[in-house]
N, C-alpha and C positions, 0 to 999 in steps of 0.2 A: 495552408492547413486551416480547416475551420474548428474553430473553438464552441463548444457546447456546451451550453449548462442547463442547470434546472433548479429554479426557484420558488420560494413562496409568494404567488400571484394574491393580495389581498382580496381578490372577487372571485377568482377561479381556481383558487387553489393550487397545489403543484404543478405547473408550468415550465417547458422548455425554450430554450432562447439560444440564438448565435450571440458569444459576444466578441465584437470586431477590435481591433488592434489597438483600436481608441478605448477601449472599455467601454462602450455603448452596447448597448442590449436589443438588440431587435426580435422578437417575442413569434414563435412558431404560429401557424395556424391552427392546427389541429391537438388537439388532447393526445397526448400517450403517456396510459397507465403505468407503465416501463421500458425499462433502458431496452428491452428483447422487442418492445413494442416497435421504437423508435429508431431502432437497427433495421427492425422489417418491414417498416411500411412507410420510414419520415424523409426516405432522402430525398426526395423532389422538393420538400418541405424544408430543409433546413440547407438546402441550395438557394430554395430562392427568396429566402430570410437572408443570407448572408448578401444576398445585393440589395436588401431593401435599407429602406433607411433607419437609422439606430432611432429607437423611443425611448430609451432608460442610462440612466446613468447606473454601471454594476457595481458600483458602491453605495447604490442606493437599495439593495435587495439584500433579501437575506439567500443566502445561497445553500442547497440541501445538497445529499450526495447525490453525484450525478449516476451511481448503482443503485437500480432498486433493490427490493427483494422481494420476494425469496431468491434466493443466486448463491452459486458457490462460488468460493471465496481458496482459491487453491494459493501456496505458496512455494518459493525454492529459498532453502539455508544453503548458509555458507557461499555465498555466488559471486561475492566481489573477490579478488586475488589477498588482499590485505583482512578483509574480514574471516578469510576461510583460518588466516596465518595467526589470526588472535584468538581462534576458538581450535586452535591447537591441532589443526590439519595441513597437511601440505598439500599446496594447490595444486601442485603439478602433478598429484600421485592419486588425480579425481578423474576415475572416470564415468561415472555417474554424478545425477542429480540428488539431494536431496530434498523430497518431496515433501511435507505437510499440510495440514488446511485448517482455517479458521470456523466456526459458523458464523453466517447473516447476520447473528445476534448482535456482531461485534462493529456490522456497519453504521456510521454517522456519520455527519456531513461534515465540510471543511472548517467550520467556524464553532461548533455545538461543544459546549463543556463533555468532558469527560470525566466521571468520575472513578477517584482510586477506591476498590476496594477496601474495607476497613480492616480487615487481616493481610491485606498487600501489601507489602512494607519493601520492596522491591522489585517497584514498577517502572520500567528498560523501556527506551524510544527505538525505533529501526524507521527510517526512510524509505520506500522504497516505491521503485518504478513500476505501475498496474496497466497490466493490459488488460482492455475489454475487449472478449471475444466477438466474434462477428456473425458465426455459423455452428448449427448442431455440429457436433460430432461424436458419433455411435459408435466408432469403428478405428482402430489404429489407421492413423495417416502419416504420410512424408511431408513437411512441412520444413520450405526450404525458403532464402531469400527472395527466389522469384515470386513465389504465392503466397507469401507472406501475408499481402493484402489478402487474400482470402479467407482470414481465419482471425485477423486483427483489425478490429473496427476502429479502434483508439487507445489512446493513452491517459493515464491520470497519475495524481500522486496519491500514495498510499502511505498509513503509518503503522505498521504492523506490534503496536505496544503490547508490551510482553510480561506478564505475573513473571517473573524470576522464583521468586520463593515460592509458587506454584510449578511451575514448567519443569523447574531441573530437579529439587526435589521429590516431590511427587511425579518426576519420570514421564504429565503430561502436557504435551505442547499443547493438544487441542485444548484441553481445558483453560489452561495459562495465558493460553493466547486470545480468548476468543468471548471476556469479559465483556457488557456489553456498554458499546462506546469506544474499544480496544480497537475500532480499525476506523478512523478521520480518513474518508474519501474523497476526492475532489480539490476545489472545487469543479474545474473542467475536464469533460473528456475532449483532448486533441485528435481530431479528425485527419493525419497525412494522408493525402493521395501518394498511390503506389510509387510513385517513383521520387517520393519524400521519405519514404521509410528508411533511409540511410541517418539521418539522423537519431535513431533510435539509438546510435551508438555513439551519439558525443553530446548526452545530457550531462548536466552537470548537476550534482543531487548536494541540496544544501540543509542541515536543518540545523537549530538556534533553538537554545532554553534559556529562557528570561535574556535573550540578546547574544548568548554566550555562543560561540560556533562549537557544535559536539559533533557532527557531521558531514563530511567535503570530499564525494569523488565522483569519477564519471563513468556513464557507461561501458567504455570503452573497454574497463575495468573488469568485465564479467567474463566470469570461467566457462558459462552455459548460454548460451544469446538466445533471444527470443525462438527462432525454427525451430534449436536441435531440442530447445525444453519441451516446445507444442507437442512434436513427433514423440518423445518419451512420453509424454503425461498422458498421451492418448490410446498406449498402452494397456493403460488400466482403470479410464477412466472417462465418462462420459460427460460433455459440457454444450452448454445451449448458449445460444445471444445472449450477453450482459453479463455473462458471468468475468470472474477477477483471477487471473493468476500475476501475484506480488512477484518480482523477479530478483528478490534479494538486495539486502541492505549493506550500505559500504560500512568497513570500521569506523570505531567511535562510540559503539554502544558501550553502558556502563559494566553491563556484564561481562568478564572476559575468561578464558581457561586456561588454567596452571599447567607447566610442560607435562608433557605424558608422564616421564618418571615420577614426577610428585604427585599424579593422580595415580599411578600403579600404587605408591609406597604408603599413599595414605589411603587404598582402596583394604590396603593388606593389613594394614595396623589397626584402623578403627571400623568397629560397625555401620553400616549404613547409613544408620538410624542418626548416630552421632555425626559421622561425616558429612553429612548434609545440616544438621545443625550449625557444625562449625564451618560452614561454609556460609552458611545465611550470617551469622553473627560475624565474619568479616567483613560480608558486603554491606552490613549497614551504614559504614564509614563513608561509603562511597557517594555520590550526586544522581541518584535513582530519583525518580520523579517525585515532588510532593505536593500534597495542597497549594493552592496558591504558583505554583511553576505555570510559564506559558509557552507552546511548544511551537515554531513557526517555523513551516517544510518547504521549500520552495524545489520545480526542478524546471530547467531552463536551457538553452546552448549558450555557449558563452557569446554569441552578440545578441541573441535576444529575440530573436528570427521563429523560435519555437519556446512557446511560453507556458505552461501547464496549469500558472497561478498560484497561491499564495492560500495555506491551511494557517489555522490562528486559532490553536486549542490549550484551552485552560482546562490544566486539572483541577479537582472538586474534590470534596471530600463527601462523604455519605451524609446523607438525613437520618440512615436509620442503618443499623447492622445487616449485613448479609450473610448466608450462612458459607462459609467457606465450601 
């Protein structure tokens, strides 16, 4: 597998680079503007950067997302087995996906602060495993194990941070979701050739708040695997080179849902208005992100064989108000 990134070049600006298993950087030849760019026109180029010899040490750069944009940014809830069971679904009784999508706005790169919203008062981490697409696609397709490579260019890590007190509330994921800085990309897209694509199902998804482990499983774990999601999403929905679909985060987020009965019985006794009140003013108690938190994603196989790298985001707090 080749590993890709894209950094700040102090003379040439944003810049792409193979970095090799040693962490040495060996630096593309050619400029592209975007990840759509360098899908379409770099692979001779960043073939024959990965036999050249390393220039850089990659802890000596700063590392940007390896998604540009403009790009859509598609996601699936509920898609690990444990996670569906903490948001108060049963896994086995899924037969569809759940679809939603971020904007652009919410892309940054692996290391870049993030700042909380100043009315965010519970703001949720999610992990999760990003595919970068590889090909337009117009038109509903069948997208199976065999051709999988033909629709998936690479892999990255994604952290899909979540307004809570926006999202469930106010009823909007887009908005909740999609604050800007809300989606830490990279650092690397991992490159498998097709008949590496079997690993996509035995990552191991790790993430850490100020050291603490809050989230630990593996792909294996997924109720919707990368084919059968491509084929649905394509349904309804049109995607070029570069773009992102997040393929769901394991449990451990801070937010979780109360059994169905207890959201039936408090749907029937209190107003909306207030029910979601008391719902925010429980979760304050809880370990929601705050200034000063550092949030570090990692996803890996477990010998080490397939590496995706290491996100290192510090939440911020505002300079200045936003308007909710």
């Amino acid at each position: 597998m080749i590993r890709l990134g894209r950094y700040a070049d102090p003379k040439r600006g944003p810049w792409w680079a193979v970095v090799g298993a040693d962490d040495q950087v060996s630096p593309l030849s050619n400029p592209y503007a975007t990840t759509g760019d360098l899908i379409r026109d770099g692979e001779s180029d960043w073939r024959e950067a990965s036999q050249a010899p390393s220039q850089v040490d990659a802890a000596s750069v700063t590392w940007l997302a390896p998604v540009t944009t403009p790009a859509r940014v598609m996601c699936l809830g509920a898609n690990y087995r444990q996670h569906a069971i903490e948001s108060g679904m049963d896994p086995d009784d899924r037969e569809f996906n759940l679809f939603f999508d971020k904007t652009d706005a919410s892309v940054t790169g692996p290391s870049d602060p993030v700042v909380r919203p100043a009315h965010v008062r519970l703001l949720d981490f999610e992990i999760e495993l990003a595919l970068v697409l590889r090909r337009e696609i117009t038109e509903p397709v069948v997208v199976t194990r065999e051709n999988l490579a033909d629709f998936v260019f690479g892999i990255t890590i994604a952290n899909d941070l979540s307004a809570r007190d926006v999202q469930l509330p106010q009823g909007q994921f887009l908005k909740g979701k999609s604050y800007r800085g809300f989606c830490p990309t990279g650092p690397y897209i991992v490159v498998p050739e097709p008949d590496e694509l079997d690993a996509l199902d035995r990552l191991d998804l790790r993430l850490e708040v100020n050291g603490e482990l809050r989230q630990s499983d593996n792909t294996a774990n997924m109720l919707f695997g990368p084919a059968e999601s491509l084929t649905e999403l394509s349904d309804f929905c049109n995607l070029s080179p570069g773009d992102l679909l997040l393929t769901g985060t394991p449990h451990g987020c801070v937010a979780t849902s109360p059994p169905a009965i207890v959201r039936r019985l408090a749907t029937a006794l209190l107003p909306e208005r207030k029910l979601w009140a008391a719902f925010v003013k429980r979760q304050l108690d809880k370990p929601y992100l705050q200034p000063g938190d550092r949030v570090t994603a990692t996803i890996r196989t477990a010998d080490g064989s397939v590496d995706l790298g290491r996100q290192d985001t510090l939440i911020t707090a505002p300079t200045r108000e936003v308007t909710p």
